[in-house]
N, C-alpha and C positions, 0 to 999 in steps of 0.2 A: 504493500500500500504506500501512494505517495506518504509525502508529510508535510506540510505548514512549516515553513522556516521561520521560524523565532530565536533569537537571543534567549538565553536562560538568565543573563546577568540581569541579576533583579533587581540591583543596584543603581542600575543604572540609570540617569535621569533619562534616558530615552525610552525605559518600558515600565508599563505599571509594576507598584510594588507590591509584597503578599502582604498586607498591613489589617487584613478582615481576620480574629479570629472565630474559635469554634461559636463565641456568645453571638458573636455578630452575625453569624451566618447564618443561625438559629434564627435568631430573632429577624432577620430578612427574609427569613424563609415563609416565619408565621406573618410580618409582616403583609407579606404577598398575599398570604392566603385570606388574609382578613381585610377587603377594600372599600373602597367607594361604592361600587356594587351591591357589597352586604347591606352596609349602613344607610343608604341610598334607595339603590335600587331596590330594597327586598320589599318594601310597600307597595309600589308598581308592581313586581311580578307575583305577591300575594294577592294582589285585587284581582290581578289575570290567571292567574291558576289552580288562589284556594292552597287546603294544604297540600296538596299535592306536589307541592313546592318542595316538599323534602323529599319526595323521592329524585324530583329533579338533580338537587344535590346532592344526593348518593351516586347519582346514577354518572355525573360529570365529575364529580371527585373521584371516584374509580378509576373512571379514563385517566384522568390526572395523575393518579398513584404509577399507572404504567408509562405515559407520557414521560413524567420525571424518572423513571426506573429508565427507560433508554439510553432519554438524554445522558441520568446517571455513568451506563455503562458506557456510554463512548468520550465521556470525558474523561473517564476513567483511562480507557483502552490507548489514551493518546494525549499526556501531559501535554501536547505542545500546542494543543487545544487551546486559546484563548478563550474562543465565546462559539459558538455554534455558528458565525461567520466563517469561522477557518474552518468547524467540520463539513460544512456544505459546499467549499471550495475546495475542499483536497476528495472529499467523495461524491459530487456530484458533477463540480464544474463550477469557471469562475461566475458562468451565469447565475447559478444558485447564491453562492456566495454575495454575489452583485445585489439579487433577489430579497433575500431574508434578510441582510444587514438595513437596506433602507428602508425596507419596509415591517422593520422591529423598530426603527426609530421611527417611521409616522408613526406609526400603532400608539407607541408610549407619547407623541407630541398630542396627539388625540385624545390618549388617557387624560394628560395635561388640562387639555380644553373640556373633555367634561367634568375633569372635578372643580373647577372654578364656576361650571356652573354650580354644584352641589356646594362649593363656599357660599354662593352666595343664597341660596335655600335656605343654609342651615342659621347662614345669618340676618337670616328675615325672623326667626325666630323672639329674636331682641326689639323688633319694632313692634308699635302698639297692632291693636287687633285688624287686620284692614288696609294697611300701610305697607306701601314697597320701596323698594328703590331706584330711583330712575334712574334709565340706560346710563348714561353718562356716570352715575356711582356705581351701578354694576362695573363699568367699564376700568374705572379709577381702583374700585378694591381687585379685582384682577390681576389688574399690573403691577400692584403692591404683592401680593401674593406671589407673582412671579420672579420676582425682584429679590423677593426675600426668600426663597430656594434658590435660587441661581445664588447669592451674598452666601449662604450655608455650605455650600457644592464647591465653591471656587478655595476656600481655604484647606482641608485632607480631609485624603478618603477616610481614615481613622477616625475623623467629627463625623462624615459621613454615614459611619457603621456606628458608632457610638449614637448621633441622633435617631439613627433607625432604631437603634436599640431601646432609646426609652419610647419613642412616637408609638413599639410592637408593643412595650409594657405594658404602657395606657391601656391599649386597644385591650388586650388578653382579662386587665385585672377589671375592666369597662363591661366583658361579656359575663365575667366570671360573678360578678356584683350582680349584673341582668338575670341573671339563672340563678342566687342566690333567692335575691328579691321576689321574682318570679316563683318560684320552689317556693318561699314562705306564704303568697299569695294563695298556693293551690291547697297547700295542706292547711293553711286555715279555714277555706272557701271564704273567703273576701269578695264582698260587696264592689264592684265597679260602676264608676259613675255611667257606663252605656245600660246599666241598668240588670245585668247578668251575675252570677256566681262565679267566682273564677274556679277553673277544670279544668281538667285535662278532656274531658267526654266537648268540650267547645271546638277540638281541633276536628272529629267528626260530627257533629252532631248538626252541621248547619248545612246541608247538603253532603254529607261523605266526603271521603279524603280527594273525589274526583267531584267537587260539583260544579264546574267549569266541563268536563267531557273531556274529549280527546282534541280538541281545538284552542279550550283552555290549556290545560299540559303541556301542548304542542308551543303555547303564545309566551312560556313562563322561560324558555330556553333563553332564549335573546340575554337577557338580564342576567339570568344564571351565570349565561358563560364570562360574562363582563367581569361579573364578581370574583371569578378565579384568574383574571388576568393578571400576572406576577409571581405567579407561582412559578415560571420558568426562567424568573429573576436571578436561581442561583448559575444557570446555565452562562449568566453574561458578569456573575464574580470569582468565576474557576480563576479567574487572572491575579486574583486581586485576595483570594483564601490561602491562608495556611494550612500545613497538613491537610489538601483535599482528599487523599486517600480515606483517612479516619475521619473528615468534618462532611466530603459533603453527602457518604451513604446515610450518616446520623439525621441529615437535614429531610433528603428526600424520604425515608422509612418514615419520618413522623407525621408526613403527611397525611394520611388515613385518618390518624388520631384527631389532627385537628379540626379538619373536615368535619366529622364527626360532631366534639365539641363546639366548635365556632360555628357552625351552618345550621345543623340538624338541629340539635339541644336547644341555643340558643330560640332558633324562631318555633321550636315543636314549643314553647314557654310563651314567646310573644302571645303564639294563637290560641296557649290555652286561659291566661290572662284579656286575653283581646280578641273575640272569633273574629273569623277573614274578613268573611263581609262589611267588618265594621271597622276596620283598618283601611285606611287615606294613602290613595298613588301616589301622593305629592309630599308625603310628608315622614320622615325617618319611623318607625313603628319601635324603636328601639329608645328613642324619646317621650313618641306617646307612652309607652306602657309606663313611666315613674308616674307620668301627668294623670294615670287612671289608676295610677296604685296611691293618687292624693298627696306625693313627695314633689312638688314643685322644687326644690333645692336640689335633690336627683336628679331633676329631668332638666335642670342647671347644667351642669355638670355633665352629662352624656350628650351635650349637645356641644358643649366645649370637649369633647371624647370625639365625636364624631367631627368635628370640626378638625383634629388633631389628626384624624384618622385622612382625613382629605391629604394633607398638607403633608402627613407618610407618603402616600400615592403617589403625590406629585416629586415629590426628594428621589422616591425611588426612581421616578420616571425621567427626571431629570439626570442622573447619575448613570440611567440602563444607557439613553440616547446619545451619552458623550465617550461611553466606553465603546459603543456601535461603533463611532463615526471614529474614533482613534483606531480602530480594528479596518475599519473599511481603506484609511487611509493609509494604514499600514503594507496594504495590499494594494495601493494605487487603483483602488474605487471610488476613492474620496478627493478634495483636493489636500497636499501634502499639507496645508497649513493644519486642518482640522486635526493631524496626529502630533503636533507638537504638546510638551508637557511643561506645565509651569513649574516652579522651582522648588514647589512641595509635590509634585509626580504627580497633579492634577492636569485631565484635557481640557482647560481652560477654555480655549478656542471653540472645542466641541460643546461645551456648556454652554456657552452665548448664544453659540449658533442654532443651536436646540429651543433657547430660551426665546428667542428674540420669533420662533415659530409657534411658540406655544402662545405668546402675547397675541397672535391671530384670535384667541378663545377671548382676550379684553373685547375684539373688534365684534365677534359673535355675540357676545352680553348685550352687544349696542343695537345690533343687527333681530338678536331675537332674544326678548327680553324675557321670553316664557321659559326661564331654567327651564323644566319638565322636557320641552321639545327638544332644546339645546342638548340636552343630557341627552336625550334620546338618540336625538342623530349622530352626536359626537360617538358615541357609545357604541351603535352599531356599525359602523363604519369601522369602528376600533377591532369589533369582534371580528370582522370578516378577513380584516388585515391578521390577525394573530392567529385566525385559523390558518389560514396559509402558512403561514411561520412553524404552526404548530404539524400541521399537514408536510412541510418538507422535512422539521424533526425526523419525522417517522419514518421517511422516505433513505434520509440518511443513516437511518440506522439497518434498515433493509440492506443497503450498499454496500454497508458495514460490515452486515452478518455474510453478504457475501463476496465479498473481496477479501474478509479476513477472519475465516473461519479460526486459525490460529489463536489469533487477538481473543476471540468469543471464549475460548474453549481454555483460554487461561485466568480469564476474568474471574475476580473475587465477587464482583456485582452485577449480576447478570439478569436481564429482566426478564422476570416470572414471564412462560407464556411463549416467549420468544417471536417469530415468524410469525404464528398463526395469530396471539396478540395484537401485536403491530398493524394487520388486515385488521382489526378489530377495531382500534382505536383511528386508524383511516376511517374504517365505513360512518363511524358515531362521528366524524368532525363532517364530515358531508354530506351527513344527515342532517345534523345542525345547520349547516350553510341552506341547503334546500328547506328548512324551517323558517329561516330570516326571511325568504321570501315570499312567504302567506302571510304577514301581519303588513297591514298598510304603512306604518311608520316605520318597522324594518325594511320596508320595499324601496325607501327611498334610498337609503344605502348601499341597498344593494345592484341598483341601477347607475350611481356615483362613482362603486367601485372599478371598472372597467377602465376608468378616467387614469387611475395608479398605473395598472400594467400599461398603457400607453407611455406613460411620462416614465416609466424606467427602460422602457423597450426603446423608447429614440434614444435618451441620456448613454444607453449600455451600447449602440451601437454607433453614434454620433462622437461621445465624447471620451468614453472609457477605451473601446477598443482599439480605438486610432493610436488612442495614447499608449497601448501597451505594444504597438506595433514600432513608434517610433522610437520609444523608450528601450526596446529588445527585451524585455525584462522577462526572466519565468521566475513564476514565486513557488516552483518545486522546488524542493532539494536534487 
């Protein structure tokens, strides 16, 4: 099998350094798993699917478990692995490579622009009953928001991993409080101001765990998959961890777990505190439940959790998009300035320049002032871009098992399933994509999308390939 030519000198101010440890990685890892989405998005896709929502999230964290079990193995199988950039450049082609690096950074510049909508949702919370904020202050706290992740990012990765580390704390000891309170709500049966008992018999009792149908179910996907976007975050810090051998099988194994916890438990509590139907599209349901458990000082507080939870998202997405573009430029995908490193081994350049497109979501607040939509469109656009990403994963790892049956067969981490998995977790992401395009507001995304492959398909043969022809360069070893 070829290889990714990299320097190993870690030292050096020309390549990222291993500055992430095991806490950091961890907690990136749950970061990920715990998003905008959850905290967000899960009022939306309960009003549209009912409980049934948590099968959806078993049924996508599963995938996920295997997804990251791949990824796992082939980072494994090839330290020289940077980010899943180089694995789809040395096993499928520099088109792949070309591929999944820019369009992992729209993806996350999009994450960007929907969670400033959901800032600014969650900070309507603080105004009196009735009252919003006009475009023009949508537009202004945006760019503060932006400003003030890009100011975090540019000084080290080590603040980097260290702020991810307390923004994952919050969020964990945030759900863990929700399921506490909640649990205390059910075994006392408490009185709720919508006028109900609180149960558990609330998550079926109001139509069954389907009472949406098979179109409901089917509408609840979109959101779902938004929510686990990050979770393939550890795939773009292989560069940047200590000890990956021992840190990042710990990270991906845990994933189940917290699925589990953070998805399932948590909202299987919302809805028996709060049944479906009487939970708000528009509005965090992880908020309401203090405001109906009568804790107005809790539902304080989870709102500044969920606010915190945004501004994770965006750090993360900020950091995923600058290590892309240092990877892409590395490979003369990019232009060479975007892989230069500032003087604390930060991609400075790639920060800006990530930043300065995520400030596009200020122009959007001004443009469409209905958060809801905003997030919506931003959001599906995002998913279809990450299924592809997620979709060449897989692809890569197929190439893997077979160009390097070797590699496979000496692997300490090797994904459950293997071959016949892998077809699995293909078919369930293209099933997905053919679901985006029955809900009307997903439709529109998915009609937009075609616009990307355009605009990489001229860039990849207009400006990259010319360049690698005059350049002579082969990035084999």
């Amino acid at each position: 099998m070829t290889m990714v030519h990299h320097s190993d000198e870690a030292n050096s101010p020309d390549h990222l350094q291993r500055k992430l440890n095991n806490r950091h990685l961890q907690m990136i890892a749950i970061g990920g798993a715990i998003g905008t989405g959850l905290f967000m998005g899960s009022g939306k896709t309960i009003s549209l699917a009912g409980p049934s929502i948590l099968v959806i999230y078993m049924l996508i964290g599963g995938m996920f478990f295997f997804l990251m079990r791949a990824l796992g193995e082939l980072l494994l199988a090839n330290l020289h692995y940077k980010s899943f950039v180089d694995m789809a450049y040395d096993l499928i082609g520099p088109g792949a490579g070309y591929y999944i690096g820019w369009t992992y950074w729209l993806g996350w510049v999009l994450v960007g622009i929907a969670d400033l909508s959901a800032v600014i949702n969650y900070l309507s919370f603080w105004l009196p009953e009735g009252a919003s904020f006009s475009p023009i202050q949508q537009a202004m706290i945006s760019a503060g928001c932006v400003l003030f992740v890009l100011g975090l990012n540019l000084l080290t990765v080590k603040l980097f991993g260290e702020v991810e580390f307390w923004f994952a704390l919050i969020k964990i000891l945030a759900i863990i409080g929700l399921i506490g309170v909640g649990g205390y709500m059910i075994l006392t049966h408490f009185q709720a101001p919508h006028g109900e008992v609180v149960s558990v018999s609330n998550v079926w009792s109001h139509g069954g765990i389907f009472p949406k149908g098979v179109s409901g179910f089917l509408a609840g996907f979109q959101i779902a998959v938004f929510a686990f976007i990050g979770v393939e975050l550890i795939g773009t810090t292989a560069a940047e961890t200590k000890d990956p051998e021992k840190n990042l099988p710990k990270a991906i194994n845990a994933i189940p777990i917290r699925i589990i916890l953070f998805y399932v438990l948590a909202l299987f509590v919302v809805m028996s505190v709060t049944p479906w139907d009487h939970i708000r599209a528009d509005k965090s349901p992880f908020v309401e439940l203090f405001l109906n458990a009568g804790i107005p000082v809790s539902a304080i507080i989870m709102n500044l959790v969920v606010l915190s939870s945004v501004m994770s998202s965006m750090n993360s997405g900020v950091f995923s998009t600058s290590r892309m573009l240092f990877g892409l430029s590395k490979d003369g995908q990019a232009p060479s300035a975007l892989g230069r490193l500032s003087k604390r081994a930060v991609p400075s350049n790639g920060l800006i320049f990530s930043c300065i497109f995520i400030m596009g979501g200020a122009v959007l607040q001004y443009f469409v002032p209905n958060t809801m939509e905003a997030f919506t469109l931003a959001s599906s656009l995002c998913v279809i871009l990450f299924i592809s990403v997620w979709l060449l994963i897989m692809a890569c790892y197929l190439r893997y098992r077979k160009l390097s049956p070797e590699l496979h067969a000496k692997s300490t981490f090797k994904m459950p399933g293997g071959v016949l998995m892998a077809y699995v977790v293909i078919a369930f992401f293209l099933f997905t994509l053919v679901i985006l395009a029955l809900e009307p507001d997903t439709l529109k995304a998915v009609y937009v999308s075609p616009l990307w492959l355009v605009v990489l398909g001229v860039s990849y043969h207009v400006f990259y390939k010319p360049r690698m022809k005059k350049l002579g360069q082969e990035t084999f070893d």
